[in-house]
C-alpha positions as CSV (number, residue, x, y, z in Angstrom):
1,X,2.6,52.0,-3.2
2,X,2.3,48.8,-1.4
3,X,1.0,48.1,2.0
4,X,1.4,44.1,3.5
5,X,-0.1,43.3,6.8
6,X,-1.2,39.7,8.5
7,X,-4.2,39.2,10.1
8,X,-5.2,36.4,12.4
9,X,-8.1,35.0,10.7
10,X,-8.5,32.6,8.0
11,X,-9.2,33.7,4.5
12,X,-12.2,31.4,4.4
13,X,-13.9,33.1,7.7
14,X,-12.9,36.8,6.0
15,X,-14.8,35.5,2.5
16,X,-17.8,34.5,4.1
17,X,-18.6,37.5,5.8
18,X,-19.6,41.1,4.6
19,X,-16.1,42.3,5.2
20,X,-15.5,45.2,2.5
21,X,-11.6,46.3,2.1
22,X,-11.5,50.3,2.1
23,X,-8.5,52.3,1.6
24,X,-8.8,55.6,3.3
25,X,-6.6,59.0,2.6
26,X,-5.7,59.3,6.2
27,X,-6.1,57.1,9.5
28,X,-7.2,60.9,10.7
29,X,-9.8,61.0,7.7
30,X,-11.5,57.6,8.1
31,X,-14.4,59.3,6.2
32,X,-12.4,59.9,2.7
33,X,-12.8,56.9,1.2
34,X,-10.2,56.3,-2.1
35,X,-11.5,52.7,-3.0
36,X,-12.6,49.6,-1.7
37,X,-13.7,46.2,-2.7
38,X,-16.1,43.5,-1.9
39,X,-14.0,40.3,-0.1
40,X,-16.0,37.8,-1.4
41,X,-15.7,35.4,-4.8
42,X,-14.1,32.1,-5.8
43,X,-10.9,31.9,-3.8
44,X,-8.1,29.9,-5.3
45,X,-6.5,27.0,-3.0
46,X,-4.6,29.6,-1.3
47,X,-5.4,33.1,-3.2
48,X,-7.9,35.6,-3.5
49,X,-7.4,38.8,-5.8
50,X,-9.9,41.9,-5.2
51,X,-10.3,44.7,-7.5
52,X,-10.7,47.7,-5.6
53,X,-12.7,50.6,-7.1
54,X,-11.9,54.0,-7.0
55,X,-14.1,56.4,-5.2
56,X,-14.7,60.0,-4.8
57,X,-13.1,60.8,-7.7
58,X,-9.5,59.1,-6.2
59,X,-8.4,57.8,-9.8
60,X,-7.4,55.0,-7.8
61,X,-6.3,51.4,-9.6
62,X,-6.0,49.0,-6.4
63,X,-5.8,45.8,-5.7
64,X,-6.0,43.5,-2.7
65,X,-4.0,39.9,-2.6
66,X,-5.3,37.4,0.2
67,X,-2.9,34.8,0.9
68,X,-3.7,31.7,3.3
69,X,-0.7,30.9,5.4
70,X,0.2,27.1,6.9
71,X,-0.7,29.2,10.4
72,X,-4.1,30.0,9.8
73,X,-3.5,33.5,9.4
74,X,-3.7,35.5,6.3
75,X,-1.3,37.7,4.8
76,X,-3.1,40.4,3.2
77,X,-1.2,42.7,0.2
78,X,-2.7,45.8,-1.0
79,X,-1.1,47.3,-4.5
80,X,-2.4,51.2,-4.5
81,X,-1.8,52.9,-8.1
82,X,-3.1,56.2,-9.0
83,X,-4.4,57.4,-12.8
84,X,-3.3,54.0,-14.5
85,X,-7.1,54.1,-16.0
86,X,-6.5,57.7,-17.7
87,X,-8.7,60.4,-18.2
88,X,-11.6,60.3,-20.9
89,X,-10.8,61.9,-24.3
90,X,-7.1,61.6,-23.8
């Protein structure tokens, strides 16, 4: 599953801060939390990948794609896998 949204901020002012990326089971469940990532790290000229780890046992494999646009905004990607890590002993 993939998810794309834009936001209207620079990646540069979304790096600096403490700004975590969470993926939640359901907008209704904002407590569930499936995985999340932190947003900071060496961005490219234009990219930043976060690995997003799985929580509450969510076998989640995510990742998060920043993108700086010539606008100033940034396009943000999320690629949502489930069970690509296995189970142990299999």
């Amino acid at each position: 599953m993939t998810s794309v949204t834009t936001l209207d901020a620079r990646p540069a002012d979304l790096l600096a801060g403490d700004h975590p990326i969470d993926i939640h089971a359901r907008a209704e469940q904002p407590d569930v939390v499936l995985a999340c990532g932190g947003s900071g790290g060496m961005p490219s000229e234009n990219d930043q990948y976060v690995g997003l780890q799985a929580r509450n046992s969510s076998a989640h494999s995510d990742i998060a794609w920043l993108h700086r646009n010539q606008d100033g905004t940034t396009t943000v990607a999320l690629m949502l896998a489930h069970g690509l890590a296995g189970t142990e002993g299999s």
